[in-house]
Each structure stands twice: as structure tokens, then as C-alpha cells.
N, C-alpha and C positions, 0 to 999 in steps of 0.2 A: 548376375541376373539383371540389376538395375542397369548397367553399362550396356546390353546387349538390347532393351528393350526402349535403348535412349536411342532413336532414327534419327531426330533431329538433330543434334549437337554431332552429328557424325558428317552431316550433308550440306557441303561446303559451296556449290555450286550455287550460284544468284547470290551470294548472300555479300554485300559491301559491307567494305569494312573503313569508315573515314576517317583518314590519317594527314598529315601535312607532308606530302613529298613530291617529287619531280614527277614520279609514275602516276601520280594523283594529278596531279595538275596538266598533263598533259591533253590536249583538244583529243578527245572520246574519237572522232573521225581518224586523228592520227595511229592512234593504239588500235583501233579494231582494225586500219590499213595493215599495222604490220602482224596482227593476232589472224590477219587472212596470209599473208608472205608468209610468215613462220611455219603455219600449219603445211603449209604445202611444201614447201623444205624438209620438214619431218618427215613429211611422209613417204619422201622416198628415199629417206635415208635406211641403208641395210645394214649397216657396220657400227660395230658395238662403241669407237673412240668418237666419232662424230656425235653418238647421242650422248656419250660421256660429257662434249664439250657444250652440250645444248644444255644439259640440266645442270652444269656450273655457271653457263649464262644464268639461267633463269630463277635462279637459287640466290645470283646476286641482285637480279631485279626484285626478289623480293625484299632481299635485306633494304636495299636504295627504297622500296615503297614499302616500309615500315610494316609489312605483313608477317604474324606468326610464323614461324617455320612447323611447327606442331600443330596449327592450323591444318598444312597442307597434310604433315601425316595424317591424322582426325580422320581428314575425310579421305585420303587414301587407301585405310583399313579394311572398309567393309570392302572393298572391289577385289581385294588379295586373294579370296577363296578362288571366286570368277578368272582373275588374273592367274593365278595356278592351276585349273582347268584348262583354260586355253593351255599355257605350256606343255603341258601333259598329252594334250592332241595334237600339238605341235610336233610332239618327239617321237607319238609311234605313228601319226596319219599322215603327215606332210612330209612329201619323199626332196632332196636336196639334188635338184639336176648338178651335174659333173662334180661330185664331191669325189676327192682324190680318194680316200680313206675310209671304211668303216669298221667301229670299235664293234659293234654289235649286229648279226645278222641273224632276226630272226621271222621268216615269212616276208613279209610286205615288210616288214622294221627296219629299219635300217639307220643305225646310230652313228655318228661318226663326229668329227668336229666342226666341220661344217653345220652342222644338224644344233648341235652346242650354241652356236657363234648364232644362228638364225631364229634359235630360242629366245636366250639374251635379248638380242638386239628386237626380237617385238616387245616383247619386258620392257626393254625401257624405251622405247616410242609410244609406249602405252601409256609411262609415266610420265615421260614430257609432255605428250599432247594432255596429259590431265591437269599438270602443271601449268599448263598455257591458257585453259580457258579458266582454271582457278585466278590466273595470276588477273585477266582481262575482266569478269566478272567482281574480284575483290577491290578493285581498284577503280573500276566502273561502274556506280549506282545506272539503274537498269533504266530509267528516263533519260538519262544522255546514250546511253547505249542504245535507245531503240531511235533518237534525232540520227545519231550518227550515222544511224543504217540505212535510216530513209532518205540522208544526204547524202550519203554515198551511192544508193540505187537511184537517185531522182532521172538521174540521162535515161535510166529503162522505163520513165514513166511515159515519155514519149511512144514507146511503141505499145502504150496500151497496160503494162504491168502493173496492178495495184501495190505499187510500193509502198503508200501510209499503211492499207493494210495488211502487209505481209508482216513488217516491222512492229505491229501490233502483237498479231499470234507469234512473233521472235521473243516477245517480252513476256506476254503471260502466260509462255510453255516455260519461260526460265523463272519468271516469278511464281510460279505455283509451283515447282519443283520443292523448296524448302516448307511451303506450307503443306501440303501433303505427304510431306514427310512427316510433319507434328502433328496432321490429323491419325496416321498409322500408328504414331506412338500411342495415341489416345487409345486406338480399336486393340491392338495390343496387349495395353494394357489393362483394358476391361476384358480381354478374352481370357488371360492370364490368371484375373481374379476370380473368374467361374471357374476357373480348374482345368485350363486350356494347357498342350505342351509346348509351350511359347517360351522363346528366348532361354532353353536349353541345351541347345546344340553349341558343340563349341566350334571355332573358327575351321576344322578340317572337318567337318561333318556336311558334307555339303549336299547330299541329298537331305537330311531332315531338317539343315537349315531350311531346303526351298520348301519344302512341304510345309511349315513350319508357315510360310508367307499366303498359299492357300485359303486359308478361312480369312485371310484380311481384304484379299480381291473385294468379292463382292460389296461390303460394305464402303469401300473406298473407291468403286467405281461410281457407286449410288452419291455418296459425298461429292464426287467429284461433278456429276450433273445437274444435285443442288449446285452448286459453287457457281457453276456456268449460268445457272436461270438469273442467279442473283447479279452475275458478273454483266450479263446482256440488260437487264434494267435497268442496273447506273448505269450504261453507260448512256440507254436512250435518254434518261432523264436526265442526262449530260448535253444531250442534243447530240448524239453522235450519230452520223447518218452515214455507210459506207459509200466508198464514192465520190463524195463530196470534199470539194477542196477545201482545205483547211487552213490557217495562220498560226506560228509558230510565237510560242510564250518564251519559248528558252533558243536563244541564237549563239553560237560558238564563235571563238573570234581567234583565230593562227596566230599564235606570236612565236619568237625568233626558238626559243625552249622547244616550239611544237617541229619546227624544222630541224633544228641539231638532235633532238629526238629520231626523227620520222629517220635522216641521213644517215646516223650512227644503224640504226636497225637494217635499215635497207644495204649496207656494204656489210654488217655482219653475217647478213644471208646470204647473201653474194657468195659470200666466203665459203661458207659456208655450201652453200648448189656447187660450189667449182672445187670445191675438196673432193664430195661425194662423187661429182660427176669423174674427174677423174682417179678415183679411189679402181 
């Protein structure tokens, strides 16, 4: 009961973790350069050894930046129900063009190994790519992450793009993601104590789980537009004016670590595109 109704300690997303290692210290522009190369390698990866060899990379990046490993399960858990639904409609709704074989024919169903192989493999493209923006967010406090983004988009401010404030709403959709998580523990947990049926379902119960999330909407949508009112005052009282060009407190400096980093990553996807491509 207490485990189930603990949101936050579960929601791993935004949340840094500061450590001394090479993945930490590396120029924030370098990491989120290649946490954009990676993702897109992922994702058109279809075959179940390639994402094998993606999540042993990434398994030893964390070990090199000194991140939990049980960390990353933590917050892997709760998506397991969702991640086994999708599987599920993967296997009787998504038909498998030229599959040689079928174990199972029944109506539109059509089971066979191909069908197997293309389950798997979103399984774990699902885990990698979860793994990838844990790895970039834990390793990344979320004020260099949003320099980095607005450095990296500056060439599109020429045609007009408000890149300061895009890279704004990038940071306070991921910064509010863990505190909203511990505001729902809170509603939760007051709902629970008037005699609600909260945080009874167990992990295969996945309609009364989501039922179960229902009565918490409301009130955390209403949280959430406090949040905002309060959010838009400091910042006027900040002086923040959109629009307005602004001067930079925190500047990044490239050293030789941020190249044999950025180098190493960039031929491992390489490798990586040109596996898959010819697969």
C-alpha cells in the first residue's frame, strides 16, 4: 500500500543526480548533441540484437557516470503495466507484412515469429529510448540543459524562432514533471485516508489501476494552474520580458574530454545506422 501510493520516489525523469565522472563533466551541448544522434538511431532500429547492444552500451554509461542501476528500474516499474498493453495490441492488432510463417491463425490474428521478433524489439526500444533520456536528465541538472538547447538552436533564431523561449517551456515541462508527481502523492494520499480505493490494485490490474487515477485529475489539474500563476510572477518580478534579449550567467567552455566524448559517440552510432541499415 505505502509503495504504490509513493509517485514520487518512482519518477526518475528531471531529476539529477551529482556525481564526479566523465558523463557529468562532459559540455551539456555535447551530451544533448549526441542524446538527439542516439534517439534517432533507436528508432529505427527493428531487430531485437541491435537493441540488445544499445542497452549494454548504455548500462555501461551509467556505470562510468556513477548512476544507480536500480534507480533506472525504480522508475521503469510503473510504465510495465502500459508497456505490456501495448505488447498485447501489438500481438493480436498489428499484422506482420511478408512474414514467412504463422504459429497462430485466428480471424485478423495472426501469430507467428516474425510477430514475436517485432514485439520484443518495441519492448526494448522502449526501454532504451527510456534509458537514454534517464541517462541525459540524470547526469544533466536542468539549467545547463536548457543553455545547451538554446545554444544549440541559436542559428534558428535568425529566422525569427523564439529559441530562449522554447528552451524555457523544455525545462519547466521537465522540471515540474517530479513535482507533480509529489503533489499526487499528496492528493492520494488524502483521498486514501477518507476511505478512497486508492493504491489497491495490483500491477496486472490495469483497468482499476487507471480508474483508480480519475479522482486525482481534477484536483491536480487545478494545482497545476496555481503553480503556473505563481510560476509567471517570479518570473515578472525577475524582470523576464519575452522576447527580449537576454545575457548569459552560465557559459560552457569545449575541452579535449567534450571532443573524444562527442567522437567516440558519434562513430558508435555510425556503427551502429550501418549495422541496422544493412541488417
Amino acid at each position: 500500500m505505502e509503495n504504490s501510493l509513493n509517485w514520487s520516489s518512482q519518477v526518475v525523469i528531471g531529476k539529477y543526480i551529482p556525481a564526479e565522472s566523465f558523463v557529468h563533466r562532459m559540455d551539456p551541448r555535447a551530451k544533448l548533441s549526441l542524446f538527439i544522434l542516439f534517439l534517432a538511431i533507436v528508432s529505427f532500429t527493428r531487430t531485437i540484437l541491435p537493441e540488445v547492444v544499445w542497452l549494454v552500451a548504455l548500462f555501461s554509461l551509467l556505470y562510468i557516470g556513477k548512476i544507480p542501476i536500480r534507480y533506472f528500474f525504480s522508475g521503469l516499474r510503473p510504465a510495465l503495466p502500459l508497456l505490456f498493453l501495448f505488447m498485447l495490441l501489438q500481438l493480436f492488432f498489428l499484422p506482420v507484412p511478408g512474414a514467412s510463417r504463422d504459429w497462430l491463425v485466428w480471424g485478423w490474428v495472426k501469430i507467428g515469429p516474425e510477430t514475436i521478433v517485432l514485439i520484443i524489439s518495441g519492448a526494448l526500444r522502449f526501454i532504451v529510448i527510456f534509458l537514454l533520456i534517464q541517462l541525459l536528465t540524470a547526469s544533466t541538472s536542468l539549467t545547463d540543459l536548457a543553455h545547451a538547447f538554446e545554444q544549440l538552436l541559436s542559428p534558428l533564431a535568425k529566422l525569427r524562432l523564439p529559441v530562449h523561449e522554447v528552451a524555457i517551456i523544455m525545462v519547466i515541462a521537465v522540471r515540474f514533471v517530479p513535482t507533480f508527481a509529489a503533489e499526487a502523492d499528496k492528493i492520494r494520499r488524502a483521498q486514501a485516508a477518507r476511505g478512497a480505493d486508492i493504491g489497491t490494485a495490483r500491477a496486472w490490474q490495469v483497468i482499476k489501476r487507471t480508474k483508480s487515477v480519475f479522482p486525482i485529475l481534477l484536483p491536480l489539474f487545478i494545482l497545476a494552474i496555481n503553480r503556473a500563476e505563481d510560476l509567471v510572477m517570479a518570473m515578472e518580478a525577475r524582470g523576464f520580458v519575452p522576447g527580449e534579449r537576454r545575457t548569459r550567467y552560465i557559459t560552457f567552455a569545449w575541452r579535449k574530454r567534450d571532443t573524444l566524448g562527442a567522437v567516440i559517440g558519434a562513430i558508435f552510432a555510425a556503427l551502429m545506422g550501418i549495422w541496422q541499415f544493412y541488417q
